[in-house]
Structure formats: C-alpha cells, structure tokens
PDB file of the backbone (N, CA, C, O) and the ligand in Angstrom, with CONECT records:
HET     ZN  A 101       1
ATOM      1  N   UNK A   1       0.844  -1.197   0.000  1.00  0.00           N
ATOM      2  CA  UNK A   1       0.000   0.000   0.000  1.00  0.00           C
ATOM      3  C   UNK A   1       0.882   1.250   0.000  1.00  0.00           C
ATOM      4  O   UNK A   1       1.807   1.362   0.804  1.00  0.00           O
ATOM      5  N   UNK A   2       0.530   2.381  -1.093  1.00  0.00           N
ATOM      6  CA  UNK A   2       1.843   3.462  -0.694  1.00  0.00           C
ATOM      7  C   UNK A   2       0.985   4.133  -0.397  1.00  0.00           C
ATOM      8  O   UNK A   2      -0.222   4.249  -0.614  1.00  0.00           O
ATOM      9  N   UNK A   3       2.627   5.116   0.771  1.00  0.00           N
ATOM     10  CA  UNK A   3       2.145   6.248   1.322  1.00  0.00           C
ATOM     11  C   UNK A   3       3.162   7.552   1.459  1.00  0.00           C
ATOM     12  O   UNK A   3       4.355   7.551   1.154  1.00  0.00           O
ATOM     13  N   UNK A   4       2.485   8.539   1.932  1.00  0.00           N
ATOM     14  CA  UNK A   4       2.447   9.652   1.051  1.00  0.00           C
ATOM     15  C   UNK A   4       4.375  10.009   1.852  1.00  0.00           C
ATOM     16  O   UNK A   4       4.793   9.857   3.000  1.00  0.00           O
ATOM     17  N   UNK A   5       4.939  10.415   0.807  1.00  0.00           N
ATOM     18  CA  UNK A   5       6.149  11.054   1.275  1.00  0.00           C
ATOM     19  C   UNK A   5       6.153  12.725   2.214  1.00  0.00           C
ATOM     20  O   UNK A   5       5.217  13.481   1.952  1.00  0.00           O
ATOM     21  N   UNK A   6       6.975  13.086   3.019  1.00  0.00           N
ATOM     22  CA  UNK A   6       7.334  14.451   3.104  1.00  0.00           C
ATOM     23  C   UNK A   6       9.211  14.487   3.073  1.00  0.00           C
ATOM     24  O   UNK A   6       9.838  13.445   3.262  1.00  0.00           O
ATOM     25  N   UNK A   7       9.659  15.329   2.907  1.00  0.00           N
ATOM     26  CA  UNK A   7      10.882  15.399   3.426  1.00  0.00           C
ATOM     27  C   UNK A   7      11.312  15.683   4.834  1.00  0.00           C
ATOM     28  O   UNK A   7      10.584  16.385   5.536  1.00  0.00           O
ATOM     29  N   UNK A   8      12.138  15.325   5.181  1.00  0.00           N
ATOM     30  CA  UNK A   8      12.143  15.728   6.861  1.00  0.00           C
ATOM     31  C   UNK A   8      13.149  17.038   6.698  1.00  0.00           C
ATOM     32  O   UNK A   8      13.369  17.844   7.601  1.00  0.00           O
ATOM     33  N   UNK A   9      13.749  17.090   5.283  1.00  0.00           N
ATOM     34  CA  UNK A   9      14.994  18.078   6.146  1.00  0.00           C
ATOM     35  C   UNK A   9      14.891  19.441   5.333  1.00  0.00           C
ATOM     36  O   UNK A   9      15.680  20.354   5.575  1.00  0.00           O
ATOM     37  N   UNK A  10      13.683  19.587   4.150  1.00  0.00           N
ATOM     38  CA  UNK A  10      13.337  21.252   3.955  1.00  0.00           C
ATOM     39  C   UNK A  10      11.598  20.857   4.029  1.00  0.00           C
ATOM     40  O   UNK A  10      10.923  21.697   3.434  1.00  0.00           O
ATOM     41  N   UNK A  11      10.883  19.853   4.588  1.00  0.00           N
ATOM     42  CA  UNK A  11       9.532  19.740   5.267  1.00  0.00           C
ATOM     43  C   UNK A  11       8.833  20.742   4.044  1.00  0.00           C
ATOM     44  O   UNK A  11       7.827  21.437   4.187  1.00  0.00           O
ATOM     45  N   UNK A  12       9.595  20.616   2.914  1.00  0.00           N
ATOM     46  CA  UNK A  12       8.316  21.118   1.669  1.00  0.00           C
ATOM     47  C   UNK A  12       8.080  20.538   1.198  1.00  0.00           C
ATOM     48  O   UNK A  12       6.878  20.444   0.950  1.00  0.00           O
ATOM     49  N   UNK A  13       8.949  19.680   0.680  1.00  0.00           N
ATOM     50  CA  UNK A  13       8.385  18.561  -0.649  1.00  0.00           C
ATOM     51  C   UNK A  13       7.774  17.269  -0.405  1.00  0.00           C
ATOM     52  O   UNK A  13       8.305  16.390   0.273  1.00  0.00           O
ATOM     53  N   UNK A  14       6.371  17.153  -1.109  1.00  0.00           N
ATOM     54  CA  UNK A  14       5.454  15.691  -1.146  1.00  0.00           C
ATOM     55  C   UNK A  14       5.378  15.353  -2.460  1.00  0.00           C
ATOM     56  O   UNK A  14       4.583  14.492  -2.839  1.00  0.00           O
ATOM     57  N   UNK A  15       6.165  15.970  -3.258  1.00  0.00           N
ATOM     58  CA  UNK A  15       5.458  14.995  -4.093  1.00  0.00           C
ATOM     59  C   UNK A  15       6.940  15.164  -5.450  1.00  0.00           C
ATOM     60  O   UNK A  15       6.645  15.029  -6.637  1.00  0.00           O
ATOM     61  N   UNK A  16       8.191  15.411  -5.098  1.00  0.00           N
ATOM     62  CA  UNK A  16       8.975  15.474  -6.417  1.00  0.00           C
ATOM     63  C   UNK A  16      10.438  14.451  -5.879  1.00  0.00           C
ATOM     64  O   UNK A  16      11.487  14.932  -5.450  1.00  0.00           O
ATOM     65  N   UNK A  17      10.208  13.294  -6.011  1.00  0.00           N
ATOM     66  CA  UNK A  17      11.429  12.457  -5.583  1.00  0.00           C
ATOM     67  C   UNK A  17      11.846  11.491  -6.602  1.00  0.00           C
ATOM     68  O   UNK A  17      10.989  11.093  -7.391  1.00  0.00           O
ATOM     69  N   UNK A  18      13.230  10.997  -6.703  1.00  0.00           N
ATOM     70  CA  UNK A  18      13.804  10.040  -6.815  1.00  0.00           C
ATOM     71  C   UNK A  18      13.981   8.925  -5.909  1.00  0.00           C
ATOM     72  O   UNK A  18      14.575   9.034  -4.837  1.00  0.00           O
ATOM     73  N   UNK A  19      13.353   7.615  -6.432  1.00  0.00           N
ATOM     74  CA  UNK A  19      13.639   6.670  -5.825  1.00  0.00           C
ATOM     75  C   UNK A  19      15.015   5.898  -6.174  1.00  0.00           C
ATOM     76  O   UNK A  19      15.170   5.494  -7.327  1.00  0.00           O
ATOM     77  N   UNK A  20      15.987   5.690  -5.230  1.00  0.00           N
ATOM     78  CA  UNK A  20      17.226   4.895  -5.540  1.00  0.00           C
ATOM     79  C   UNK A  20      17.352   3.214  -4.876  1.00  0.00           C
ATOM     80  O   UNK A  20      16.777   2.720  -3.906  1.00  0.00           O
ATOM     81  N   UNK A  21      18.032   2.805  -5.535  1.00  0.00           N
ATOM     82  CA  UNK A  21      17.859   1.530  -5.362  1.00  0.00           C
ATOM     83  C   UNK A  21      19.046   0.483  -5.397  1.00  0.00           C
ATOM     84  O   UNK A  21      18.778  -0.249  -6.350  1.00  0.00           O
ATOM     85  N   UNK A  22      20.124   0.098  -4.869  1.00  0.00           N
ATOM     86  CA  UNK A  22      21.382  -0.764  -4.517  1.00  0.00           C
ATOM     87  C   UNK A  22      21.259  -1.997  -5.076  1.00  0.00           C
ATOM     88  O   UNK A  22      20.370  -2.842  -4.969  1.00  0.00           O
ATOM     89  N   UNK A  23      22.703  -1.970  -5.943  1.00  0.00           N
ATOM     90  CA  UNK A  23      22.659  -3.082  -6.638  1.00  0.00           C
ATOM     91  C   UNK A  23      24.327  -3.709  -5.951  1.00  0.00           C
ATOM     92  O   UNK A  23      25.348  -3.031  -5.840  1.00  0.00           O
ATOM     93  N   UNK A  24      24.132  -5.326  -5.538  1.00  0.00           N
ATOM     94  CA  UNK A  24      25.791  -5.693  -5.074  1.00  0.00           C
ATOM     95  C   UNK A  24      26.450  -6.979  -6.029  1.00  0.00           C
ATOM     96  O   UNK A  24      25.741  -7.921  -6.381  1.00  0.00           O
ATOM     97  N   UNK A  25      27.658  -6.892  -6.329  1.00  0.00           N
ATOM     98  CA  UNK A  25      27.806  -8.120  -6.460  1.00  0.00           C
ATOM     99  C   UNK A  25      29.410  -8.208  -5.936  1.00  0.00           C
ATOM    100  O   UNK A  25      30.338  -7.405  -5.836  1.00  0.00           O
ATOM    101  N   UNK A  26      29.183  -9.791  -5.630  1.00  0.00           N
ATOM    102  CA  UNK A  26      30.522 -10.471  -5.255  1.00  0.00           C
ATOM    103  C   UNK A  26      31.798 -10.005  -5.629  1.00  0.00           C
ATOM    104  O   UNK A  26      32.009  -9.998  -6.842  1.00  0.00           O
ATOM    105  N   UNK A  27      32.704  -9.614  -4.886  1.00  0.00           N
ATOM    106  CA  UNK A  27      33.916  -9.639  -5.345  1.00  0.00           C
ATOM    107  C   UNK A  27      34.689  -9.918  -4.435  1.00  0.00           C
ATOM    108  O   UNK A  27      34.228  -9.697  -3.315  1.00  0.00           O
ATOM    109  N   UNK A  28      36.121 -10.491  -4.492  1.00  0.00           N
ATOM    110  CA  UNK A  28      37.526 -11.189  -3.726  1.00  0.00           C
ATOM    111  C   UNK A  28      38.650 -10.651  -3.902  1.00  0.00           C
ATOM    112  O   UNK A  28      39.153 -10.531  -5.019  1.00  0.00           O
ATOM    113  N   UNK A  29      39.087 -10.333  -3.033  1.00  0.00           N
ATOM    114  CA  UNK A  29      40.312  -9.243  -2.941  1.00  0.00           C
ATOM    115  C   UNK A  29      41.144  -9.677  -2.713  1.00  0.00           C
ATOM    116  O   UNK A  29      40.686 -10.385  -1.817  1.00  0.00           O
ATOM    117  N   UNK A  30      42.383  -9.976  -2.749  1.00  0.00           N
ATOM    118  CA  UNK A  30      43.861  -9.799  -2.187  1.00  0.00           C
ATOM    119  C   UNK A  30      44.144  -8.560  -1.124  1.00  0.00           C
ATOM    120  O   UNK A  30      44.141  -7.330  -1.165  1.00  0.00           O
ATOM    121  N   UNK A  31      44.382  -9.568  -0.178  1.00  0.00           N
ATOM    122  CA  UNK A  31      44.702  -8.893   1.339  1.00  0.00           C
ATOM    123  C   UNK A  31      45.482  -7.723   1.478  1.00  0.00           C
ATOM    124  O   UNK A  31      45.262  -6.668   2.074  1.00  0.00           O
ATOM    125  N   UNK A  32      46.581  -8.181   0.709  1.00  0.00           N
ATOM    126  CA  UNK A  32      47.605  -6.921   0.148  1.00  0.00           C
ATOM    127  C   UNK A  32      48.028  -6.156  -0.319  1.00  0.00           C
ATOM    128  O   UNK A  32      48.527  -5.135   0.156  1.00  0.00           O
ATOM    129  N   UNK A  33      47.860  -6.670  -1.944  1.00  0.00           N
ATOM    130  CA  UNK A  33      48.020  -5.905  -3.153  1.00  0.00           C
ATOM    131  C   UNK A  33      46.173  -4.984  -3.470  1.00  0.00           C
ATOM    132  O   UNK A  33      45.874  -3.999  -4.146  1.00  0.00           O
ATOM    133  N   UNK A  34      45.604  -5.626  -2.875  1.00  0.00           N
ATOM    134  CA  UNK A  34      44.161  -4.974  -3.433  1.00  0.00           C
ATOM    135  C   UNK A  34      43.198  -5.359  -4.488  1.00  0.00           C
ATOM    136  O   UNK A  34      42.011  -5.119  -4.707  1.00  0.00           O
ATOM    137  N   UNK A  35      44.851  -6.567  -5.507  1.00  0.00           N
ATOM    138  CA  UNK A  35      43.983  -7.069  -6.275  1.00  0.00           C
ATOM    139  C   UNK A  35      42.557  -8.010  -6.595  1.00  0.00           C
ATOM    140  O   UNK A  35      42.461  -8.976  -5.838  1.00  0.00           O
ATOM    141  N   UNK A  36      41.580  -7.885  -7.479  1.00  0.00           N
ATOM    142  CA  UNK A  36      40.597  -7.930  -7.436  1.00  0.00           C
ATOM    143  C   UNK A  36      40.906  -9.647  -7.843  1.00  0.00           C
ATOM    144  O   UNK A  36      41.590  -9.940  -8.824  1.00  0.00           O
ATOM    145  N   UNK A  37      40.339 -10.611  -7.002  1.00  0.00           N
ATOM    146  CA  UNK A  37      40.764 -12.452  -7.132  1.00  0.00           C
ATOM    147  C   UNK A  37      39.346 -12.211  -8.381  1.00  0.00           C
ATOM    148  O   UNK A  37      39.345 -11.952  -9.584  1.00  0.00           O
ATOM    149  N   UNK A  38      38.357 -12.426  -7.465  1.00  0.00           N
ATOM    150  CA  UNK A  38      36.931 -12.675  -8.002  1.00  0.00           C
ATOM    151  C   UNK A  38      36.257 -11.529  -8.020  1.00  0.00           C
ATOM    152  O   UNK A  38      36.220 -10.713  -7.099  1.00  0.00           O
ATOM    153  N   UNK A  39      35.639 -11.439  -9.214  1.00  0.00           N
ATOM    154  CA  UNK A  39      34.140 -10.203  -9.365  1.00  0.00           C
ATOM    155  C   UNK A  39      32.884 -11.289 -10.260  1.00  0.00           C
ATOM    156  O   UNK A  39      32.871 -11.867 -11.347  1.00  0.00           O
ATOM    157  N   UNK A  40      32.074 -11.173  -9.282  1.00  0.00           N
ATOM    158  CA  UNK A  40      30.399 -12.081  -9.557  1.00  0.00           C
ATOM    159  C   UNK A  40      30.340 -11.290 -10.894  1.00  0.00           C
ATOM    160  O   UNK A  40      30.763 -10.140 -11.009  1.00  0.00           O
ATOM    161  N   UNK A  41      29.683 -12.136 -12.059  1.00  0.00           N
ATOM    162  CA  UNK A  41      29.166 -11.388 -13.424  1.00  0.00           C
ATOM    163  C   UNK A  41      28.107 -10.504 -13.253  1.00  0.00           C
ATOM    164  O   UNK A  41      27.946  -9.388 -13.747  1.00  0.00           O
ATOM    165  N   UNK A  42      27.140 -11.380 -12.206  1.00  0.00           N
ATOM    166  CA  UNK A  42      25.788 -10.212 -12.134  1.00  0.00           C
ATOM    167  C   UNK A  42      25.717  -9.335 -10.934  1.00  0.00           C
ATOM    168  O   UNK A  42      26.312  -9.542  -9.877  1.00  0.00           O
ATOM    169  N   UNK A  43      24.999  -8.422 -11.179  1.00  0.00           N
ATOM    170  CA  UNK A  43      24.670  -7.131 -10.357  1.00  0.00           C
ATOM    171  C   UNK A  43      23.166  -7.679  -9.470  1.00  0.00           C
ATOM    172  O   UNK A  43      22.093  -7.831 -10.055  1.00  0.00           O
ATOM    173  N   UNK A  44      23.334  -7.890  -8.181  1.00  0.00           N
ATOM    174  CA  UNK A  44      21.892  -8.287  -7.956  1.00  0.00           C
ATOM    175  C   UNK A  44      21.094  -7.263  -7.168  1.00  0.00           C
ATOM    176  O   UNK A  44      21.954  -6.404  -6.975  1.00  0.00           O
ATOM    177  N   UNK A  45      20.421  -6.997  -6.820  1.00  0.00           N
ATOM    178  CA  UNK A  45      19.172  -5.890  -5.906  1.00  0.00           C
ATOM    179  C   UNK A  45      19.399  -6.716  -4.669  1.00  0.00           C
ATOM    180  O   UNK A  45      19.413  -7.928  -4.453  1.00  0.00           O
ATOM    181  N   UNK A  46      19.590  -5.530  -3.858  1.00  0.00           N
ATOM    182  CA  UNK A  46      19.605  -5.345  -2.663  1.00  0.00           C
ATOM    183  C   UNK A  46      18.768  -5.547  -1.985  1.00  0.00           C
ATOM    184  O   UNK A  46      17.914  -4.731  -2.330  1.00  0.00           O
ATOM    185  N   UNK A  47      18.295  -6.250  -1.003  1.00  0.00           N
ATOM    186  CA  UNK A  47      17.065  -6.573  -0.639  1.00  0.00           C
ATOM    187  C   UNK A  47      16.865  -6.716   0.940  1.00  0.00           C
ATOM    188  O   UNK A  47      17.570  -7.357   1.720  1.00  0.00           O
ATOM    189  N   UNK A  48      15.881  -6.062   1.175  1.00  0.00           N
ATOM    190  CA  UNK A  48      15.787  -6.099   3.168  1.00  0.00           C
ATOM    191  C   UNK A  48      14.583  -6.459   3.527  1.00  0.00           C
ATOM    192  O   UNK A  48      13.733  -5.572   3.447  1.00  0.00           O
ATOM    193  N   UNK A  49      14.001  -8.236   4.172  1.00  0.00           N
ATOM    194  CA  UNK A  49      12.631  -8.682   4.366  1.00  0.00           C
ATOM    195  C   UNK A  49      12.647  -8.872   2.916  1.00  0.00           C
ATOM    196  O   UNK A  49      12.436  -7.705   3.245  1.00  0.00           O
ATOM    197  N   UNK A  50      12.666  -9.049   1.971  1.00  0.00           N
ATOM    198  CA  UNK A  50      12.599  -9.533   0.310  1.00  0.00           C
ATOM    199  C   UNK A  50      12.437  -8.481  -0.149  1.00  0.00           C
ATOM    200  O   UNK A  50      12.504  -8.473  -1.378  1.00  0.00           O
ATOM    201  N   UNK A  51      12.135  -7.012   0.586  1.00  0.00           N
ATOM    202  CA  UNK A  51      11.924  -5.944  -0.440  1.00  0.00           C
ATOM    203  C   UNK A  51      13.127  -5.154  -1.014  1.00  0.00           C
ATOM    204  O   UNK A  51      14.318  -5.361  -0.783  1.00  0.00           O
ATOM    205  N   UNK A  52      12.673  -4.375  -1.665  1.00  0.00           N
ATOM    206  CA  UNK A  52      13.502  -3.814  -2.133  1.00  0.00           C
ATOM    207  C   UNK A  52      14.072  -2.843  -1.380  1.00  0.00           C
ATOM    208  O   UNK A  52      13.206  -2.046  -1.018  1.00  0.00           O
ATOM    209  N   UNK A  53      15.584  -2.454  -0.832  1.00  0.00           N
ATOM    210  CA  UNK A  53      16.087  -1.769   0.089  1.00  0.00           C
ATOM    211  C   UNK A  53      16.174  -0.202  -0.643  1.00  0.00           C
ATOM    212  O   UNK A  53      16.979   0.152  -1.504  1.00  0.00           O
ATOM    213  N   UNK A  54      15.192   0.528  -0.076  1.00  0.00           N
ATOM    214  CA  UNK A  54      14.599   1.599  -1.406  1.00  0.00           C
ATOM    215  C   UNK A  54      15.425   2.914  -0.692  1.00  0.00           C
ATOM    216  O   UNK A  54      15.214   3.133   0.501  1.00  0.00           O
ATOM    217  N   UNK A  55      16.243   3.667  -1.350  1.00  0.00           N
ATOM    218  CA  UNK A  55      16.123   5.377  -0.536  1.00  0.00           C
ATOM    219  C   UNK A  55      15.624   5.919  -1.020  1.00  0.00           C
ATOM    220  O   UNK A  55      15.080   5.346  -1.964  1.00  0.00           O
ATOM    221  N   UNK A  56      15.318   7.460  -0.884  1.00  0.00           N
ATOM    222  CA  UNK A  56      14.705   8.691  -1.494  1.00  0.00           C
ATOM    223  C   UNK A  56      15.412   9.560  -1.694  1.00  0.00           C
ATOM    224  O   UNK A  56      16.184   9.825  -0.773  1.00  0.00           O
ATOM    225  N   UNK A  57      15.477  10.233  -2.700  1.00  0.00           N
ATOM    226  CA  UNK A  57      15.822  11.916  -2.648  1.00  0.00           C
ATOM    227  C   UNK A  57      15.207  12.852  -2.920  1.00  0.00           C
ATOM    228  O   UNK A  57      15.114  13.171  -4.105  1.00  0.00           O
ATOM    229  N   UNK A  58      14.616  13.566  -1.969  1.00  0.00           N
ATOM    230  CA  UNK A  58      14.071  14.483  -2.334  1.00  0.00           C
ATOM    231  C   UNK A  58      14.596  15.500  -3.222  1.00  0.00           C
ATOM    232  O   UNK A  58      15.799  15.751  -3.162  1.00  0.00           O
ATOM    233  N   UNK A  59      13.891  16.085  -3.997  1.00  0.00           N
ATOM    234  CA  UNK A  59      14.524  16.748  -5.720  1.00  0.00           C
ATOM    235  C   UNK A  59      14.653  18.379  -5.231  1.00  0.00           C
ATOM    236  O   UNK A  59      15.300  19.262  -5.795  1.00  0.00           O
ATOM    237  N   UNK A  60      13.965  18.467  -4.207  1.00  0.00           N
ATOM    238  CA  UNK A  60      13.812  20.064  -3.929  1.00  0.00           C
ATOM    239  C   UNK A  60      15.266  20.381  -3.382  1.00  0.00           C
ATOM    240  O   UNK A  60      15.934  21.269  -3.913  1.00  0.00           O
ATOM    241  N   UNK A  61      15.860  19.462  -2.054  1.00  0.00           N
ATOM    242  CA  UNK A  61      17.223  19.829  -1.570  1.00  0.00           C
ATOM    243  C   UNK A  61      18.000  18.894  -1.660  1.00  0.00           C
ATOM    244  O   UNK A  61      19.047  19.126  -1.055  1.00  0.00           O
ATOM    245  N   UNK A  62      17.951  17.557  -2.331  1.00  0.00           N
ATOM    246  CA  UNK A  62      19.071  17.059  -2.206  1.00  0.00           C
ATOM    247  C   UNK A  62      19.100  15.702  -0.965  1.00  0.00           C
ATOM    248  O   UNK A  62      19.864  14.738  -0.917  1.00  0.00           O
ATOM    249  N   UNK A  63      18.302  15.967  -0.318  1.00  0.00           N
ATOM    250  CA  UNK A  63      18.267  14.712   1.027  1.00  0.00           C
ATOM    251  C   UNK A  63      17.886  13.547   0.519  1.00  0.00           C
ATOM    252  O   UNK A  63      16.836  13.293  -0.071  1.00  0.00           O
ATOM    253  N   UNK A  64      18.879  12.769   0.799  1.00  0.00           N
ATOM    254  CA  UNK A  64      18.589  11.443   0.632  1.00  0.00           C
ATOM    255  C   UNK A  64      18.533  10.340   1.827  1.00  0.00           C
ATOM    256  O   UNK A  64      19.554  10.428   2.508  1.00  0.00           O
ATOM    257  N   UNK A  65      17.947   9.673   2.130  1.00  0.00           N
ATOM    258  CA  UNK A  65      17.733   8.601   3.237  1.00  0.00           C
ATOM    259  C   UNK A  65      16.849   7.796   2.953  1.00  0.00           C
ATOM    260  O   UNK A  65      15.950   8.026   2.144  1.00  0.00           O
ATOM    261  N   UNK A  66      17.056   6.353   3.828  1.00  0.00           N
ATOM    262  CA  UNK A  66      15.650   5.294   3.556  1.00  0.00           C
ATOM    263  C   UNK A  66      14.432   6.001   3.505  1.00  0.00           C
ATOM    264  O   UNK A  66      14.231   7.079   4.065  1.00  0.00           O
ATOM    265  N   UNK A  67      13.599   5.352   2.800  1.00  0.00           N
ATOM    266  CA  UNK A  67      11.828   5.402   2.398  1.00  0.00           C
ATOM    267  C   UNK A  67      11.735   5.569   3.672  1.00  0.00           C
ATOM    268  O   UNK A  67      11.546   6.784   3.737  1.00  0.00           O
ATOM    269  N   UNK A  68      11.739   5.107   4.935  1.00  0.00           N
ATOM    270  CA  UNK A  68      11.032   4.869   5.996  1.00  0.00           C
ATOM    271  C   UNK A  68      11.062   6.485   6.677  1.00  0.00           C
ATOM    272  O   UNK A  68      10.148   7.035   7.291  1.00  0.00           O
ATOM    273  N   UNK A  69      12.556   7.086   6.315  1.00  0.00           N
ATOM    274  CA  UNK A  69      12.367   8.729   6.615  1.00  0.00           C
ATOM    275  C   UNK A  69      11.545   9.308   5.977  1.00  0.00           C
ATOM    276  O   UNK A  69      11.116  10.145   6.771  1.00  0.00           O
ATOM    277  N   UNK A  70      11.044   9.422   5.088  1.00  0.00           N
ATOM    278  CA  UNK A  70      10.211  10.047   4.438  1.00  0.00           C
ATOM    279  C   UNK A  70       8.629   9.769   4.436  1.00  0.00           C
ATOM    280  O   UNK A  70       7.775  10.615   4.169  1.00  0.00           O
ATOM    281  N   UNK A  71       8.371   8.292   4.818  1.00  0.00           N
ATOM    282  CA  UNK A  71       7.040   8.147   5.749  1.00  0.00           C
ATOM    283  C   UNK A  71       6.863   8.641   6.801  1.00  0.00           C
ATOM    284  O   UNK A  71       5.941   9.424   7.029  1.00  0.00           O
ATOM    285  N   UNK A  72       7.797   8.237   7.715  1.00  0.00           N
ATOM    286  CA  UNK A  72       7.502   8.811   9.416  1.00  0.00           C
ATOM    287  C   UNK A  72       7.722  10.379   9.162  1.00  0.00           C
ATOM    288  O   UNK A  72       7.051  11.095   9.906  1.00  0.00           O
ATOM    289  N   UNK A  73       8.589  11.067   8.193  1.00  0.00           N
ATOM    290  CA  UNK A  73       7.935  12.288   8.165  1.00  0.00           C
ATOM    291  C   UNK A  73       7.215  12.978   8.320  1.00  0.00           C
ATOM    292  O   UNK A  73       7.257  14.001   9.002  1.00  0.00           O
ATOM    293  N   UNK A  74       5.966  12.326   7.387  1.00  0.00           N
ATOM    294  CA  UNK A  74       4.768  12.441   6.735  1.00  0.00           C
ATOM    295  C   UNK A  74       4.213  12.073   7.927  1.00  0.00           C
ATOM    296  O   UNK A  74       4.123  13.063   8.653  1.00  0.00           O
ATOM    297  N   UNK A  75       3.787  11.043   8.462  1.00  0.00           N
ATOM    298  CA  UNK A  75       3.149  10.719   9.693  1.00  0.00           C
ATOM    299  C   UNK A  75       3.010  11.718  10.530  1.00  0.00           C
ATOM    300  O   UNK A  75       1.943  12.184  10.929  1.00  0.00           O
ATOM    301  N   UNK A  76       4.628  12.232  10.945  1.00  0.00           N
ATOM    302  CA  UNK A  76       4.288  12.891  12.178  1.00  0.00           C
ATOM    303  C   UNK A  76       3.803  14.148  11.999  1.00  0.00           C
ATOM    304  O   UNK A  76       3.405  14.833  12.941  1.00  0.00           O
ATOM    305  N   UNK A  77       3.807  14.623  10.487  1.00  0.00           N
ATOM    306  CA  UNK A  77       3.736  15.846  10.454  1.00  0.00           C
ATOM    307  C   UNK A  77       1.966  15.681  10.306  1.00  0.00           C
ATOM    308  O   UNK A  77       1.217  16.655  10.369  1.00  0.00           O
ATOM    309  N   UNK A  78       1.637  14.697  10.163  1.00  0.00           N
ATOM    310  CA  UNK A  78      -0.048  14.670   9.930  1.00  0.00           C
ATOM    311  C   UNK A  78      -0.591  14.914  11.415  1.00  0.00           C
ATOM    312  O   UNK A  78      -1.413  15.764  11.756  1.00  0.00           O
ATOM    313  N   UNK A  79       0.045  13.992  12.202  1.00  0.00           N
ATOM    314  CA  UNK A  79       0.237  13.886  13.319  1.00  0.00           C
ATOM    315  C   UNK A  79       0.052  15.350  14.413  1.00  0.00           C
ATOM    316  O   UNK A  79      -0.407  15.361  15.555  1.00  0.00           O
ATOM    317  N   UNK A  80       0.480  16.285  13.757  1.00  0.00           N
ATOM    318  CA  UNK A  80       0.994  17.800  14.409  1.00  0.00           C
ATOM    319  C   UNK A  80      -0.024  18.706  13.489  1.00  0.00           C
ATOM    320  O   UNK A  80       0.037  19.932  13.398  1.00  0.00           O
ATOM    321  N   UNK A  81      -0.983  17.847  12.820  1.00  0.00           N
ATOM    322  CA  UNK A  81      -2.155  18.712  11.968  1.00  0.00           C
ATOM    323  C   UNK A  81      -2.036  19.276  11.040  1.00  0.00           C
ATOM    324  O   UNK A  81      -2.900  20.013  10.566  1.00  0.00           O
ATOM    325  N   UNK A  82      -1.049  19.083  10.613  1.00  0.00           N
ATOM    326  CA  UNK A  82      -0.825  19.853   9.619  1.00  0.00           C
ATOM    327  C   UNK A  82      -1.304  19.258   8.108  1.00  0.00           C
ATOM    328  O   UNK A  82      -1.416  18.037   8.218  1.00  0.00           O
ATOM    329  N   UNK A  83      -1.601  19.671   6.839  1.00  0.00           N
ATOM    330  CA  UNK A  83      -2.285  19.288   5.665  1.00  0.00           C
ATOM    331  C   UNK A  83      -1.525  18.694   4.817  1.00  0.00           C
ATOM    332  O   UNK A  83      -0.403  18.720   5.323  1.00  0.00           O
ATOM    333  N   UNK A  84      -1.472  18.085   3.653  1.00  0.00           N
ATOM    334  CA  UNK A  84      -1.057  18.196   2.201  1.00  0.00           C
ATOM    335  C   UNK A  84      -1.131  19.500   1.564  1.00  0.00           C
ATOM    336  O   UNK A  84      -2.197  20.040   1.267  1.00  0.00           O
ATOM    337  N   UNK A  85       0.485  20.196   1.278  1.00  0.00           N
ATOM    338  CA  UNK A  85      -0.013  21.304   0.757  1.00  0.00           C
ATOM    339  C   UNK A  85      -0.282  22.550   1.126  1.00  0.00           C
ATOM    340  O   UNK A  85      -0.537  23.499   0.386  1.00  0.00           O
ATOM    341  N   UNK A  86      -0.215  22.529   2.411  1.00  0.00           N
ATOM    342  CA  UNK A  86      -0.293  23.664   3.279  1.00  0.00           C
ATOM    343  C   UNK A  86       1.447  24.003   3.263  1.00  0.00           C
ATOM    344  O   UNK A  86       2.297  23.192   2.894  1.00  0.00           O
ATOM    345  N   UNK A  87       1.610  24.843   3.560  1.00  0.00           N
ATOM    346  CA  UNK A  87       3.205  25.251   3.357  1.00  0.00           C
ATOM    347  C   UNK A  87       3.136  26.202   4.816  1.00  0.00           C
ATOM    348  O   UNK A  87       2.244  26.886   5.317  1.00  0.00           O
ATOM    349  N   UNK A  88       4.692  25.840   5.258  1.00  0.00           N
ATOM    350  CA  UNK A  88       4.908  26.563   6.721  1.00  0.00           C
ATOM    351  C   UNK A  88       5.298  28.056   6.801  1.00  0.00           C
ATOM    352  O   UNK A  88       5.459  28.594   7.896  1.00  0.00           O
TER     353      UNK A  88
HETATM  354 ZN    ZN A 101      13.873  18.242   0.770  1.00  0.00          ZN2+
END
C-alpha cells in the first residue's frame, strides 16, 4: 500500500522524488596488493525482508535517506495537523 512522502529536512516537498535503489555483487580481494581475485558477473538488488532496500531523494534539496524517513515524516507531520499542501 503506498504512502504519502514528506521530506524531513526542507519539510516542503510531497510529491517530487527520486527513488534509488542498490545493486551488489561479489567480489575477492587480495589482502595486500588490493587485487581484485573474483568479481560475480551479475549485479543483484539489494534486498531487506525480500523488499527492495529503497532510498529517497528528495529533488527540492538534495536529502537522501531510507523510504522509511520520508514516511515517518509524513506521519508525524499529519500527526501535528498539519495538511497536504499547506506550506509553513
Ligand atoms: Zn527536501
């Protein structure tokens, strides 16, 4: 079910973001030299509980952090009465 973003750190923007998304793969190093032993062929998604380990950036300033900042944002700021759209 989605829900609604705010930013926490310029508390204007709901609605202009980038979602980012972590991709890993395997690789084996040499202890010493640095050299690279093994690198996995594929790139796989990052995943936390099977989902997708999602951040945000908000487009207005630049903040980026997990989805979950940008819900509890939103929450608390509903929370403190405040609207969609209303500006401080
Ligand atoms: Zn912002």
């Amino acid at each position: 079910m989605p829900e609604p973003y705010l930013c926490p750190v310029c508390r204007d923007n709901r609605t202009e973001f980038l979602q980012i998304y972590k991709l890993a793969r395997e690789i084996r190093k040499d202890a010493e030299t640095g050299a690279l032993l093994y690198v996995a062929d594929e790139w796989e998604t990052v995943t936390r509980d099977r989902r997708l380990d999602l951040e945000v950036r908000c487009r207005l300033c630049g903040h980026t952090a997990p989805e979950a900042d940008f819900t509890r944002a939103f929450r608390r700021d509903l929370a403190q009465g405040r609207r969609p759209g209303r500006r401080a």
